[in-house]
C-alpha positions as CSV (number, residue, x, y, z in Angstrom):
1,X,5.2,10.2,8.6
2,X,6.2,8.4,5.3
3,X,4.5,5.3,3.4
4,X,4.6,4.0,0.1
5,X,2.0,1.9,-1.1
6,X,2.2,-1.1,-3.6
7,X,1.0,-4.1,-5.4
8,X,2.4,-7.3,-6.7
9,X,1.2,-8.5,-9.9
10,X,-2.1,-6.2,-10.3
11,X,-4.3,-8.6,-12.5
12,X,-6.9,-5.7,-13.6
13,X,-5.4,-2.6,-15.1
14,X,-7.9,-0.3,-13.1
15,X,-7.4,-1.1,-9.9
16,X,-4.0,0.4,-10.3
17,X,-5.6,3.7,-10.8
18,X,-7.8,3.6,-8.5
19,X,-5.0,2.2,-5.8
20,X,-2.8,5.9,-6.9
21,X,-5.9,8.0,-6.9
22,X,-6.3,6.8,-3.4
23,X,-2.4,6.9,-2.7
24,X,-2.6,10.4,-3.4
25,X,-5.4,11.6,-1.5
26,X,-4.0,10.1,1.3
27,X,-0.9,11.4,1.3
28,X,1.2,8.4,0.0
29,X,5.2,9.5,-0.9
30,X,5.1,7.1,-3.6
31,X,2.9,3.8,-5.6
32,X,4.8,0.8,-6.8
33,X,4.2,-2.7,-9.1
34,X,6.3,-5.4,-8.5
35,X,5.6,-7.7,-11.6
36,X,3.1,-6.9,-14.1
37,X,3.7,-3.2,-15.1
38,X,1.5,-0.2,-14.8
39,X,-0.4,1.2,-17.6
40,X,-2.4,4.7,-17.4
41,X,-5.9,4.5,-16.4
42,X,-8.9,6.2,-16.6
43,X,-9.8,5.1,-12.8
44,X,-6.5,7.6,-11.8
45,X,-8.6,11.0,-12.5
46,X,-6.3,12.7,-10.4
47,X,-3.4,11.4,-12.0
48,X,-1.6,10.5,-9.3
49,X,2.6,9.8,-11.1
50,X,2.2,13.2,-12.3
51,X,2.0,14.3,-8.0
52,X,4.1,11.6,-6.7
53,X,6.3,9.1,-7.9
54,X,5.4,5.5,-9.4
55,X,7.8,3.1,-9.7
56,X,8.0,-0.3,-11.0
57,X,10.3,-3.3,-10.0
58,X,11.0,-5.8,-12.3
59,X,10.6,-8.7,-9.2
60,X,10.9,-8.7,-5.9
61,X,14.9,-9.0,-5.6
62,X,14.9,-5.8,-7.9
63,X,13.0,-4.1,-4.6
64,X,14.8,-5.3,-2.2
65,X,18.0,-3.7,-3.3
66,X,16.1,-0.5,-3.8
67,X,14.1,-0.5,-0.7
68,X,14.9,2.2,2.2
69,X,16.0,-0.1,5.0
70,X,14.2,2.5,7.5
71,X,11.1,1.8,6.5
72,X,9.0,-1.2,8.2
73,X,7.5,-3.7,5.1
74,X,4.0,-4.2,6.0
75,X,2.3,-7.3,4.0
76,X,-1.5,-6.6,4.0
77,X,-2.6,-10.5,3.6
78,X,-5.1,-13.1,5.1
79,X,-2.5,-14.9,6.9
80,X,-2.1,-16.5,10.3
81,X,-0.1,-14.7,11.8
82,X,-1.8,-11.1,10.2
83,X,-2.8,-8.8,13.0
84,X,-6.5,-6.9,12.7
85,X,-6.0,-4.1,10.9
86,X,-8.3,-2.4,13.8
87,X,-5.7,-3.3,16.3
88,X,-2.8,-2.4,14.0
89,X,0.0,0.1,15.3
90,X,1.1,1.8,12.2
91,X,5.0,2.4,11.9
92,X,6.1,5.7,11.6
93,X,7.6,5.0,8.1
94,X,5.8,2.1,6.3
95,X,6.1,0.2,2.9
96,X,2.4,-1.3,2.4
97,X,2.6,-4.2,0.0
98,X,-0.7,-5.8,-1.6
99,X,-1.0,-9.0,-3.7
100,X,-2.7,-9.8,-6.9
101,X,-6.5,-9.4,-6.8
102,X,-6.4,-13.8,-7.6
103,X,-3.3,-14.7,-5.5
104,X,-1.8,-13.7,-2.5
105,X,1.4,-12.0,-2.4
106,X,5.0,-14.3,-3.1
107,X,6.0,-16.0,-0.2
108,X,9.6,-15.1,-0.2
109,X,8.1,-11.7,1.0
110,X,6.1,-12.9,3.7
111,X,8.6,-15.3,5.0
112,X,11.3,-11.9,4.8
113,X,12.0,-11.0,8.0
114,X,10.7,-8.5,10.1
115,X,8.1,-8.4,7.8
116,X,4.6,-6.8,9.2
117,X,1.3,-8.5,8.5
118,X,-1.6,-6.9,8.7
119,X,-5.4,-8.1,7.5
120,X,-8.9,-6.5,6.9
121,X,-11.8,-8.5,8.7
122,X,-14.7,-8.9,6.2
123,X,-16.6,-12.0,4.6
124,X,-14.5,-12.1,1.7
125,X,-11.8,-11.1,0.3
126,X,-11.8,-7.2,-0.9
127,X,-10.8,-5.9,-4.4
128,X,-7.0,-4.8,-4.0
129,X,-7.8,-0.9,-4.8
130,X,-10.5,-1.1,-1.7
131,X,-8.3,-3.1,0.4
132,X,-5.2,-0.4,0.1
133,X,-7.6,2.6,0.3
134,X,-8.9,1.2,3.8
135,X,-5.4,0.7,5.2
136,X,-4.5,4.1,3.7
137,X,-7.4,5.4,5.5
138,X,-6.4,3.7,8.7
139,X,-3.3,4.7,9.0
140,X,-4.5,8.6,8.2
141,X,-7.3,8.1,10.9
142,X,-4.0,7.3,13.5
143,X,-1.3,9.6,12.4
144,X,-4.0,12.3,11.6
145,X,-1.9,13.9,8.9
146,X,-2.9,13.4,4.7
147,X,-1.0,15.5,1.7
148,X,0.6,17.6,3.9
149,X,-2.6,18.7,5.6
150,X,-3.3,18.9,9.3
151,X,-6.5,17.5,10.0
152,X,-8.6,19.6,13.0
153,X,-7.9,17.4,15.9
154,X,-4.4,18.4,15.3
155,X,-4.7,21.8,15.4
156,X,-3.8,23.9,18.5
């Protein structure tokens, strides 16, 4: 039960470490940037790269010849065709993909296909951080595993 999580051209510097703090207390396999790149922050108190890997691509063609063809891309946007997140079906192996925090992410990715979409329902739009630490804690609250820790309704 894999994911990665990662954001497109993260606009404020601390919302990255608040997005791997969260990645790693969820159990994430790895944090990415597509774009702008990643600088260490005091929001990341765990700090996260130095449990699991963060990686940066250059632009989105640079992942997509580095992606793992296994896992499902899902797009977390305010989209049309973006199912509830309440009503989502997490994949057993995911790539989560946020955009910017004033911008939406490119839409050569969303048109990609196969592409999942998947949106939060409140009144406005959510700071990125939030909005991956919900969906992080979604899909934990499904699969019921986090950093290699059984939670009790798995247990015998």
């Amino acid at each position: 039960m894999s994911f990665a999580i990662g954001v497109e051209h993260i606009k404020n510097k601390e919302n990255i470490g608040t997005l791997l703090r969260s990645a790693y207390c969820f159990g994430a396999s790895l944090v990415f940037t597509v774009g702008r790149r990643y600088h260490r922050q005091s929001s990341d108190t765990v700090q996260a790269p130095r449990h699991i890997p963060l990686i940066h691509f250059a632009c989105w063609e640079d992942f997509r010849v580095h992606q793992w063809p296994e896992w499902n891309l899902v797009a977390v946007e305010i989209v049309d065709s973006a199912v509830d997140l309440a009503k989502f079906d997490h994949p057993r192996s995911a790539i989560y993909v946020l955009g910017p925090e004033d911008g939406s992410i490119s839409r050569q990715v969303l048109e990609w296909p196969n592409v999942r979409k998947v949106q939060i329902q409140s009144r406005f739009c959510l700071n990125v951080a939030t909005a991956g630490s919900i969906v992080m804690w979604h899909r934990q609250s499904q699969h019921g595993v986090t950093a290699g820790h059984v939670l009790d309704s798995e247990r015998g």
